[in-house]
C-alpha positions as a printed NumPy array, in Angstrom:
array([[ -0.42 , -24.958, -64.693],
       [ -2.071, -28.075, -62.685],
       [ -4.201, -25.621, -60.591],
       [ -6.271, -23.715, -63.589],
       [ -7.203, -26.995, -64.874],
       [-11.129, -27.418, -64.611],
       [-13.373, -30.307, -63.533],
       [-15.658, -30.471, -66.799],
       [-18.104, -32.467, -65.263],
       [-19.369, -32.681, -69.048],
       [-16.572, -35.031, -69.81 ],
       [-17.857, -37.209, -67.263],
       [-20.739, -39.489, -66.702],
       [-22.951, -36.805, -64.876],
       [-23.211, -35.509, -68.866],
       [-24.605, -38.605, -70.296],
       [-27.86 , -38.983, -68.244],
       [-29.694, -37.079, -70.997],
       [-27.802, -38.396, -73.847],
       [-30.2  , -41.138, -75.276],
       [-29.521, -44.631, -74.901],
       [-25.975, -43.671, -72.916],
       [-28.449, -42.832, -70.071],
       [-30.279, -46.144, -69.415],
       [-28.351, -47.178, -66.636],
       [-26.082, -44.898, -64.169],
       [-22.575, -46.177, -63.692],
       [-19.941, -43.7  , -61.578],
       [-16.939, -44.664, -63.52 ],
       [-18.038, -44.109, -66.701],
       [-16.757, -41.062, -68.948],
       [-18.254, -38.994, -71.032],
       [-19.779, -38.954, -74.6  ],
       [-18.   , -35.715, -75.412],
       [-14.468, -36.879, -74.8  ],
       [-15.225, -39.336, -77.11 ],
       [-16.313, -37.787, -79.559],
       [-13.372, -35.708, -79.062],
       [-10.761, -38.948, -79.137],
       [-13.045, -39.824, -82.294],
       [-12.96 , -36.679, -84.578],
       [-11.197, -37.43 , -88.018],
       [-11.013, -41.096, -87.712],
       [-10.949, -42.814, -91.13 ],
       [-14.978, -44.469, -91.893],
       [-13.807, -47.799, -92.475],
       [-11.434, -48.048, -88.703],
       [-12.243, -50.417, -86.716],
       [-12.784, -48.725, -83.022],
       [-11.5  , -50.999, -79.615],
       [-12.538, -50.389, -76.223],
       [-10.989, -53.343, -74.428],
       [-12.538, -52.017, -70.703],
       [-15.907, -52.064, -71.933],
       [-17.911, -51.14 , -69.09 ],
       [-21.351, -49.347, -69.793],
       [-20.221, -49.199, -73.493],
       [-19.57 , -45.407, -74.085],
       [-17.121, -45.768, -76.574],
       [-18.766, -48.599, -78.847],
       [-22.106, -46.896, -78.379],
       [-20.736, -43.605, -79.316],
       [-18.727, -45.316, -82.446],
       [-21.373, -47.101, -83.411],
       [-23.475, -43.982, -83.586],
       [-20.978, -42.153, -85.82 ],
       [-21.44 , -45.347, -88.446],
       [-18.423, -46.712, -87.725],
       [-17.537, -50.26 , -86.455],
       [-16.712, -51.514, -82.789],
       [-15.225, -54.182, -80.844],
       [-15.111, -54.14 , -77.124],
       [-14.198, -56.193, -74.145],
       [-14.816, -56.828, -70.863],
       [-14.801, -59.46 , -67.976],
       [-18.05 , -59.132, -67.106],
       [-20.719, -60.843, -68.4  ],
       [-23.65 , -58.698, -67.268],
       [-21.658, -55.689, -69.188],
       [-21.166, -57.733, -72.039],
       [-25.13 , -58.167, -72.222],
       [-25.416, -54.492, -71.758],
       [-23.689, -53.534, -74.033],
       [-25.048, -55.652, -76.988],
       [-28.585, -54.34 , -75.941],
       [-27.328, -50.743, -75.975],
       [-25.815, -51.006, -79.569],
       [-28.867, -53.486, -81.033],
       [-31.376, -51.313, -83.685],
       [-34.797, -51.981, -82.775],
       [-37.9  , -51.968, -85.836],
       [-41.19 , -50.577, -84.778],
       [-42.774, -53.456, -84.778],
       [-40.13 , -55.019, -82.344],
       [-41.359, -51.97 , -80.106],
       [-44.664, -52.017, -80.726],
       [-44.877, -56.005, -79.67 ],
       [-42.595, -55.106, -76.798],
       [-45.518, -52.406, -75.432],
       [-48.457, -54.682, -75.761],
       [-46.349, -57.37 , -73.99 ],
       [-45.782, -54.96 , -70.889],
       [-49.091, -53.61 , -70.922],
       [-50.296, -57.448, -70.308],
       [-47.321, -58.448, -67.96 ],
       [-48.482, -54.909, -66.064],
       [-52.153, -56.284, -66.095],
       [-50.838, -59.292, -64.05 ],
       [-48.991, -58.091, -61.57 ],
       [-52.113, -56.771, -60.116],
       [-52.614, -60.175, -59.382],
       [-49.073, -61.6  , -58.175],
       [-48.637, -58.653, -55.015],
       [-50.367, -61.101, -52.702],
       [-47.983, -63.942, -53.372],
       [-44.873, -64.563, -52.836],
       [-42.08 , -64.312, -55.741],
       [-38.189, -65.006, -55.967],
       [-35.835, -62.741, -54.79 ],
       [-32.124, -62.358, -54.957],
       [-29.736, -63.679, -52.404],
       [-28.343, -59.994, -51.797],
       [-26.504, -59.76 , -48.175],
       [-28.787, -57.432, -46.358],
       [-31.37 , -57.159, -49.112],
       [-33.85 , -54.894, -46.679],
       [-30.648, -52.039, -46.735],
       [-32.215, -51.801, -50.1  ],
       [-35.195, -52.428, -50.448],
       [-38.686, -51.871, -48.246],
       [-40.273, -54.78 , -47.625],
       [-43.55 , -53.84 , -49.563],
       [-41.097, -52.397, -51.883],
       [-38.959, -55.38 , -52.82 ],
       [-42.901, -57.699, -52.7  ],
       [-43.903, -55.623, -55.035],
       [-40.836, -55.023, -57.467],
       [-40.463, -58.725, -57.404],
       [-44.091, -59.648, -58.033],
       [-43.402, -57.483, -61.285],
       [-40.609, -59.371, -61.961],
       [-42.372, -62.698, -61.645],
       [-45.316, -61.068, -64.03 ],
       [-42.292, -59.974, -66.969],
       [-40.506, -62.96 , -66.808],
       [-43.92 , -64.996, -67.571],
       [-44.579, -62.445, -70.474],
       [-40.902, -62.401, -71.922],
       [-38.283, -65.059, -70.384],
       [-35.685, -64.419, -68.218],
       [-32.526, -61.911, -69.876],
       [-31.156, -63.552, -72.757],
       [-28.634, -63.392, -75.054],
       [-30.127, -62.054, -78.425],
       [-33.45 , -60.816, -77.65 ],
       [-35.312, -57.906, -78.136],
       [-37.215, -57.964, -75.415],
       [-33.691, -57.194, -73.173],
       [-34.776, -53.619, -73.618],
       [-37.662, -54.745, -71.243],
       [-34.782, -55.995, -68.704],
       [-32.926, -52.716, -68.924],
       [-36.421, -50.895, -67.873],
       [-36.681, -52.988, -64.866],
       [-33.041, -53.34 , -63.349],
       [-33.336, -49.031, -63.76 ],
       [-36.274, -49.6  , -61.564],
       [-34.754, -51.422, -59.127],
       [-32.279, -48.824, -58.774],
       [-34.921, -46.079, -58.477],
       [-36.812, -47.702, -55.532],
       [-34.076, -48.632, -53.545],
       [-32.348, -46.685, -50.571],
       [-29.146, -46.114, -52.608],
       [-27.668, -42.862, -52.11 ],
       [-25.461, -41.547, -55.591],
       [-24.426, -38.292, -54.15 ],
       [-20.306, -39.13 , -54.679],
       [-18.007, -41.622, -56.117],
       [-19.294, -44.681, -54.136],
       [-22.683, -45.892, -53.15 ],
       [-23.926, -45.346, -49.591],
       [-27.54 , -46.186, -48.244],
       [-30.181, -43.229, -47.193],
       [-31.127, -43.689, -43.821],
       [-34.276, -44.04 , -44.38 ],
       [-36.143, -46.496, -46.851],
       [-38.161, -45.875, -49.672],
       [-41.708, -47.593, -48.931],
       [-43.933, -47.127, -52.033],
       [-47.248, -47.847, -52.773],
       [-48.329, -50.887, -54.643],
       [-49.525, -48.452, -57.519],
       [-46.484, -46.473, -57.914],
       [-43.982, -49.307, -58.987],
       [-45.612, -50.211, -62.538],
       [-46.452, -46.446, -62.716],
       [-42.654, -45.709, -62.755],
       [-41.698, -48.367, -64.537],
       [-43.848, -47.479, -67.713],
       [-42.578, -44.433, -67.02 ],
       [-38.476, -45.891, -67.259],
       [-40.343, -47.816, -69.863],
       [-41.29 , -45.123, -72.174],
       [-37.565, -43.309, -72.306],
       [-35.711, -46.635, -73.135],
       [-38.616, -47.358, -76.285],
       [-38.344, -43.747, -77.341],
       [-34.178, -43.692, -77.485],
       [-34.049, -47.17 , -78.623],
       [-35.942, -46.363, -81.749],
       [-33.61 , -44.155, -83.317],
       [-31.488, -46.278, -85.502],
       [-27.825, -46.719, -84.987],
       [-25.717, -46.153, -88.41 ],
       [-23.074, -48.481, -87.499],
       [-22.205, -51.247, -85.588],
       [-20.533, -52.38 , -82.319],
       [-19.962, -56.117, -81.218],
       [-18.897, -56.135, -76.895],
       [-17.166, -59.536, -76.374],
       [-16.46 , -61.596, -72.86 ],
       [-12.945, -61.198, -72.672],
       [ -9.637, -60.694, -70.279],
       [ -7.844, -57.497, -71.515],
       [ -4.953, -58.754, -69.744],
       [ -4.918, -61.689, -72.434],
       [ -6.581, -60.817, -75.872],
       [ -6.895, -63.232, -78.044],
       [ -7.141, -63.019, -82.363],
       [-10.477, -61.584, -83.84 ],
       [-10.536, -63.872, -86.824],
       [ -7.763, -61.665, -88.975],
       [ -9.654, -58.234, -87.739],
       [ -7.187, -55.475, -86.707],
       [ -7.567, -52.355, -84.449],
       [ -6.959, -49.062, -85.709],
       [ -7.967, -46.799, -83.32 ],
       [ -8.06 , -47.665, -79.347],
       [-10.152, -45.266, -77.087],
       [-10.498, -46.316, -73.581],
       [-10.591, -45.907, -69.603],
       [ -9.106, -48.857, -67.943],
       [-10.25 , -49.097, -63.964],
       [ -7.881, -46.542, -61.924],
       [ -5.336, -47.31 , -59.286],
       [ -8.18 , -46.142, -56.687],
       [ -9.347, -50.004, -54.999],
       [-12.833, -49.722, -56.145],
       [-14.858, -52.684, -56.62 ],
       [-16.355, -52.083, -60.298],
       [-18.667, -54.697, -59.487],
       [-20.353, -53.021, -56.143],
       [-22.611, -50.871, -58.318],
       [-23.276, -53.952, -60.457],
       [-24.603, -55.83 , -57.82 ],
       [-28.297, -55.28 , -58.283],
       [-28.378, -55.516, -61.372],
       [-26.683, -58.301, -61.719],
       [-28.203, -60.202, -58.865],
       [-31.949, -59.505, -60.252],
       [-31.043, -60.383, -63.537],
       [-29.474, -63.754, -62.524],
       [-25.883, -62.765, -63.977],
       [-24.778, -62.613, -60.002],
       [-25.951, -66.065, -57.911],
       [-24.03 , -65.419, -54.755],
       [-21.569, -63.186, -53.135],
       [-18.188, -65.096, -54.301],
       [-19.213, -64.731, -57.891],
       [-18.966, -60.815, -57.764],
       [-15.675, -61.527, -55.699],
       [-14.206, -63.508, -58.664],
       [-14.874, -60.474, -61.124],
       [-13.271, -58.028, -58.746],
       [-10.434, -60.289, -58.768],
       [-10.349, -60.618, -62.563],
       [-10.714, -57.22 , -62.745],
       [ -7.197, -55.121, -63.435],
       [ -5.005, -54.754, -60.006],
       [ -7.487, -56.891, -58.227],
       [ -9.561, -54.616, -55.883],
       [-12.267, -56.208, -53.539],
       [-12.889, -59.373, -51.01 ],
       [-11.716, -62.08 , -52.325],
       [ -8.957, -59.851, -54.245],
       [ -7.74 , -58.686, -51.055],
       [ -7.276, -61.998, -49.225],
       [ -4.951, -63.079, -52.31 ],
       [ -3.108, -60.348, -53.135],
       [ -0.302, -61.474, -50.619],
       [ -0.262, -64.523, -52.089],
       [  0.002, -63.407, -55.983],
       [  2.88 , -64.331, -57.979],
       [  4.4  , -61.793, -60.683],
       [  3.768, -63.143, -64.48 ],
       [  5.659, -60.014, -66.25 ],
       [  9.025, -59.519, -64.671],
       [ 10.027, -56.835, -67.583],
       [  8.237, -53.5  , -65.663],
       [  8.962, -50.115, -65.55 ],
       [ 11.371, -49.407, -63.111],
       [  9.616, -46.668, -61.974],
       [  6.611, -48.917, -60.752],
       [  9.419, -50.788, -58.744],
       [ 10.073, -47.469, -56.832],
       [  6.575, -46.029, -56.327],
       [  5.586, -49.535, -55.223],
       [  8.312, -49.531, -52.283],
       [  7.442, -46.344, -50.861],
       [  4.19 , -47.29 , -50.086],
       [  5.139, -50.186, -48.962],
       [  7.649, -48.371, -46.499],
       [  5.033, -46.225, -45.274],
       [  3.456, -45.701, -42.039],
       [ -0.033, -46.515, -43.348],
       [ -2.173, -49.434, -42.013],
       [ -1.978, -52.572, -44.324],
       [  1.053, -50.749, -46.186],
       [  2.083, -54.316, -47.854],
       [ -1.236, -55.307, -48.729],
       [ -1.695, -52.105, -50.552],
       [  2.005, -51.78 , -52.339],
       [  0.856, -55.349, -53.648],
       [ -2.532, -53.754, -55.308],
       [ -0.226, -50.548, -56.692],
       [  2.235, -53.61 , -57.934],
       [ -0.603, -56.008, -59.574],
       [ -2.432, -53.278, -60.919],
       [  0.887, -51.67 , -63.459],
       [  1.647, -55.453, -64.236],
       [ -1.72 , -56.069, -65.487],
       [ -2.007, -52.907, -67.294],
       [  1.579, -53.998, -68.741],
       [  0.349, -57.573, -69.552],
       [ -2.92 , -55.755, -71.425],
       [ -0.297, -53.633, -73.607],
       [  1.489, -56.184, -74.217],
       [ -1.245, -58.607, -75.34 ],
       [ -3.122, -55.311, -76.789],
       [  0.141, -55.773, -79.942],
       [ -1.059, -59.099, -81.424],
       [ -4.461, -57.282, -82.959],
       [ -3.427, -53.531, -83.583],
       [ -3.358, -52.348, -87.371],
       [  0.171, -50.951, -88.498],
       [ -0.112, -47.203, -87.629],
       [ -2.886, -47.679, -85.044],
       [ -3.328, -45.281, -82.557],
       [ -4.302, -45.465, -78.868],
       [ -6.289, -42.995, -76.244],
       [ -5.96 , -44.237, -73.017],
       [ -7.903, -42.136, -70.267],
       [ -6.412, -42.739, -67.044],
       [ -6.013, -41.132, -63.454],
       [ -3.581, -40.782, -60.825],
       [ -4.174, -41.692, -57.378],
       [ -2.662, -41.329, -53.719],
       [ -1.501, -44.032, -51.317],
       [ -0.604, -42.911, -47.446],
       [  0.688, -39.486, -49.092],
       [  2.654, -41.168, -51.979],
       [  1.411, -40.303, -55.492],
       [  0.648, -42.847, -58.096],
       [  1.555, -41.195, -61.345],
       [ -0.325, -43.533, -63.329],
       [  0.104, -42.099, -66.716],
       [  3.532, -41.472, -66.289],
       [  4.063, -45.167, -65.474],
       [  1.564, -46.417, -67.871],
       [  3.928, -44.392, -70.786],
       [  6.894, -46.099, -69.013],
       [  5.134, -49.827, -70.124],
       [  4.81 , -48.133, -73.423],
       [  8.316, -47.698, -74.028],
       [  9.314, -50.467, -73.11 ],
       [  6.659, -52.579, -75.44 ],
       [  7.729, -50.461, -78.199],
       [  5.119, -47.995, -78.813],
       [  6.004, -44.708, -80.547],
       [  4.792, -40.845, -81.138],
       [  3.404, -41.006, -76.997],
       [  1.649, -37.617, -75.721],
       [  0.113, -36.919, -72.953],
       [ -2.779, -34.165, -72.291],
       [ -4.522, -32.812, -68.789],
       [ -8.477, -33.421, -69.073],
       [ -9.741, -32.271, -66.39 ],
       [ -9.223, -32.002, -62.329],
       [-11.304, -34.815, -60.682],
       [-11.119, -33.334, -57.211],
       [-11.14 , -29.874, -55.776],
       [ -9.086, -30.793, -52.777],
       [ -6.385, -33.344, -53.619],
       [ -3.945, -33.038, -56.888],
       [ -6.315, -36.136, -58.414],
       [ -6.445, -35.224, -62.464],
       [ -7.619, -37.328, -65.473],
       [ -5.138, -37.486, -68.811],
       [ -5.402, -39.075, -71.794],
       [ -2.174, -40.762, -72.909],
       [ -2.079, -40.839, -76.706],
       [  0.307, -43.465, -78.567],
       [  1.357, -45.198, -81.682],
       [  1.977, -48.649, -82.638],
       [  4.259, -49.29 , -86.286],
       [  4.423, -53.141, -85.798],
       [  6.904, -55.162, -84.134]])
């Protein structure tokens, strides 16, 4: 049955970068607008829709597009920013005021290319940038942030800071051509004309999408999954999600840019702290404290118990290290079902997308053990359902797990 199962790449991010405001900025792990709007068919108008892994806000933009109302979370703050900017309705005038402001901030960057501007503390910053490249991308930096502030909060004028951090992006050597980011060997050197040409350019598609009007409403909130706390007497009745995978990828390597040019990043232990806070733990600093970690749940799945010992009695180089990730990551995902209870509406109902991974030849059934945690927290009616194959060569597939909760 497993082997006629298709990769639907249209289920995947690859389908939103033409989808409006869900293509502003590229991020690997995200999933597609379809499947939610699959997860969200027949969903009563006045639910209340949680995505507690946030990340490029697919699921409160898409919910919020329907008219209905959203809540989200996520660790990270840059996301958090994101996603509020994503889900904001723009008037005319707020566009029209932001054009005339970027025509001006445009007009003085002709002048700034001859001096010298701030840059990020990025390790290795020329891997991504040219050195006339990141001059001039930071001389138009220097030129918006004199027209419109640095990123804030609540600020229309974000939509100008989604522009640029897409341009940054699109002038650097960064290769997207598979799950992970690599570097092209050769760097992108462009002419001192060409970077406010493409910007007005990135410009123009994020005006144009942002001023269609979004019926309903979604609210993304700084928050630890792992530990939700109340949302002033509001309860969850629907859940569609896609928690990070058992796969130790750093969430917050594609961030980096972004973040760094934006000022939500400062320095390289800050992104280490978010990989750390991030579910299993996957990256630098992560990785020097894993062996150290302490268990806060004792009451897992038994199964996770097993799986975790047979990597850990395999032949593969840093084994331990690795049957600690497997181990951290089910106890935070059981720690985030557990805290998940305390806000859920009686009769709620949860769509979890998940995937399974491999470690030294021993599969990580992750939805199998993620239903196990399920049980055992007391949720009822759980299904599970084969999306799609995420990889022609290995037995790697995406489900959705599908639940109940009836109160404790």
């Amino acid at each position: 049955m497993l082997s006629i199962v298709k990769q639907k790449s249209e289920y995947t991010f690859k389908a939103n970068r033409n989808l409006g405001r869900h293509a502003w900025l590229r991020l690997t792990p995200a999933y597609g607008v379809k499947l939610v709007e699959k997860l969200i068919t027949s969903v009563a108008e006045e639910a209340v829709i949680l995505d507690p892994f946030s990340g490029t806000a697919t699921t409160g933009l898409v919910a919020a597009e329907k008219g209905y109302r959203a809540i989200a979370f996520d660790i990270n703050p840059f996301l958090i920013w994101l996603g509020n900017v994503k889900c904001n309705n723009y008037s005319q005038n707020h566009l029209t005021d932001l054009y005339t402001g970027v025509e001006k901030a445009l007009e003085e960057y002709k002048c700034l290319t001859q001096q010298k501007h701030w840059t990020p503390q990025i390790f290795n910053i020329e891997r991504w940038w040219s050195t006339n490249t990141l001059n001039f991308i930071a001389g138009l930096r220097a030129a918006l942030v004199h027209q419109f502030g640095e990123p804030t909060e609540d600020s229309i004028y974000n939509l100008v800071w989604v522009a640029f951090c897409r341009l940054v992006i699109e002038t650097s050597s960064a290769a997207f051509n598979h799950v992970s980011m690599s570097f092209n060997d050769t760097k992108n050197n462009f002419e001192i004309d060409y970077i406010p040409e493409l910007f007005l350019s990135i410009f123009d598609f994020i005006l144009k999408t942002a001023a269609t009007r979004i019926a309903g409403s979604a609210q993304f909130i700084e928050m630890d999954a792992r530990h939700i706390t109340t949302l002033d007497n509001i309860k969850i009745n629907k859940v569609i999600t896609s928690p990070p995978y058992p796969n130790r990828i750093s969430y917050i390597r594609e961030l980096r840019p972004y973040m760094y040019w934006t000022k939500f990043l400062h320095e390289a232990k800050e992104a280490g702290e978010l990989d750390w806070l991030a579910v299993g733990g996957t990256w630098g600093i992560a990785t020097s404290r894993l062996l150290s970690w302490q268990m806060q749940e004792e009451n897992l799945p038994q199964e996770v118990f097993s799986v975790v010992d047979k990597i850990k009695c395999s032949d593969g180089k840093n084994a331990q290290l690795l049957s600690i990730y497997v181990l951290k990551y089910f106890h935070d995902m059981h720690l985030h079902l557990s805290s998940l209870r305390s806000i859920l509406h009686n009769d709620a109902e949860l769509n979890y997308i998940v995937g399974n991974s491999t470690f030294f030849g021993n599969m990580v059934d992750t939805a199998s053990l993620m239903i196990a945690s399920m049980h055992i927290l007391g949720y009822s009616d759980i299904n599970l359902e084969i999306i799609r194959k995420r990889n022609c060569n290995k037995a790697l597939y995406e489900y959705c797990i599908s639940a109940k909760w009836f109160g404790s």
